[in-house]
N, C-alpha and C positions, 0 to 999 in steps of 0.2 A: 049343547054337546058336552057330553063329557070328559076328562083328561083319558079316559081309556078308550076312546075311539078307535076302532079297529078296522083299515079295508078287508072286509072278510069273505069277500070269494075272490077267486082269480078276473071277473068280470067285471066285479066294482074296483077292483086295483087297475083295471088296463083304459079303464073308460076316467078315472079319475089323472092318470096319467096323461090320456089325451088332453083332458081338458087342463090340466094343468100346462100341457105344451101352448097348447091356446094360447090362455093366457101371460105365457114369456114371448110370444108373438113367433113361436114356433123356432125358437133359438136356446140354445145351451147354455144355461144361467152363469156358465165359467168363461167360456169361451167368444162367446157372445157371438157363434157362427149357427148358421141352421141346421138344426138336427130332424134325420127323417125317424120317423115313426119309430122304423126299427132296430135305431140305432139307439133312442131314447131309453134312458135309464132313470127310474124314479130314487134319486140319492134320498137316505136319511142318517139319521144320528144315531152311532153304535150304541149311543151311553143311553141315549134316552127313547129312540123307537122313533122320535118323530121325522114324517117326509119331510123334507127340504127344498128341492126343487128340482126339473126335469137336467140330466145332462147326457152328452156324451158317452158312449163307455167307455173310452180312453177317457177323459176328464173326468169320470168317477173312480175310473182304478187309480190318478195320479191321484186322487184327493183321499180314497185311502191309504195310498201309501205313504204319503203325508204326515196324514191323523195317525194312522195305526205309527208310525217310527218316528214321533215329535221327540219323545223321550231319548229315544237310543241314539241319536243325533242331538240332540243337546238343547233341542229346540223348548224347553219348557214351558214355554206359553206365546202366546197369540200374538202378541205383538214383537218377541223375539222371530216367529217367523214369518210376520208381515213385514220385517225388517229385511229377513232373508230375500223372499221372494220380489221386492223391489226391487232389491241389489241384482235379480239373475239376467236379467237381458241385458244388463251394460255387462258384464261378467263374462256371459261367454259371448258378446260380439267385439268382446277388446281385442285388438291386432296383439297376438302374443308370439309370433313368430321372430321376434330378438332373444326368445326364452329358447334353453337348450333341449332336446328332442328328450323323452320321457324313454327310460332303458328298455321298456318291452313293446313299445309303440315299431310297427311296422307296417312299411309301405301296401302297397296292392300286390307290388311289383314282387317287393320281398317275400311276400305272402302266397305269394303264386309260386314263386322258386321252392319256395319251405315245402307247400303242399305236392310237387312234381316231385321232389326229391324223397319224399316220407311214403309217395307212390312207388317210386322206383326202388325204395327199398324196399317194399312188399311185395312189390313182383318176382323182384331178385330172392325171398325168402322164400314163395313160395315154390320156385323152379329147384330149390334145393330139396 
């Protein structure tokens, strides 16, 4: 086979796809939860064309988001963000409630007052 192999109908791309779920035992190569049929997303590589493996569509959209903003985040390479990503589940399950309330953060409650009040001025606007 050669480096330019190409799935080139929509038929060979959807049957290659199952069969690739197949063989990840019908689980999402990131996640490692089970993916139905038509949630399955055949990921590849922007730079080079080639398929990678079946995932998620949420777990293919965080993995481009990812790849596509390594740079504009600082992340330059592989192992600066295999660093990151190690670090994120102790990070945000740390108790940070000793830390002071962030100045645009607001409640439900607040949030519910804001929204009745932005109401009741547009009622009051329109009656005029």
């Amino acid at each position: 086979m050669s480096n330019d192999y190409r799935l080139k109908t929509g038929l060979e791309y959807k049957q290659s796809r199952i069969d690739r779920l197949a063989e990840q035992g019908g689980k999402c190569a990131l996640c490692t939860q089970p993916v139905k049929p038509e949630e399955a997303t055949y990921d590849h590589d922007h730079k080079t064309g080639h398929c990678r493996a079946i995932l998620h569509r949420g777990c293919n959209a965080m993995l481009g988001h990812i790849e596509n903003n390594m740079p504009r985040h600082k992340l330059q390479n592989v192992a600066r963000l295999a660093a990151f990503c190690r670090a994120v589940p102790a990070y945000i399950h740390t108790d940070w409630s000793d830390q002071p309330l962030h100045p645009t953060f607001r409640t439900e409650d607040e949030k519910r007052l804001r929204r009745n009040l932005k109401a009741r001025k547009a009622r009051a606007a329109k009656k005029e």
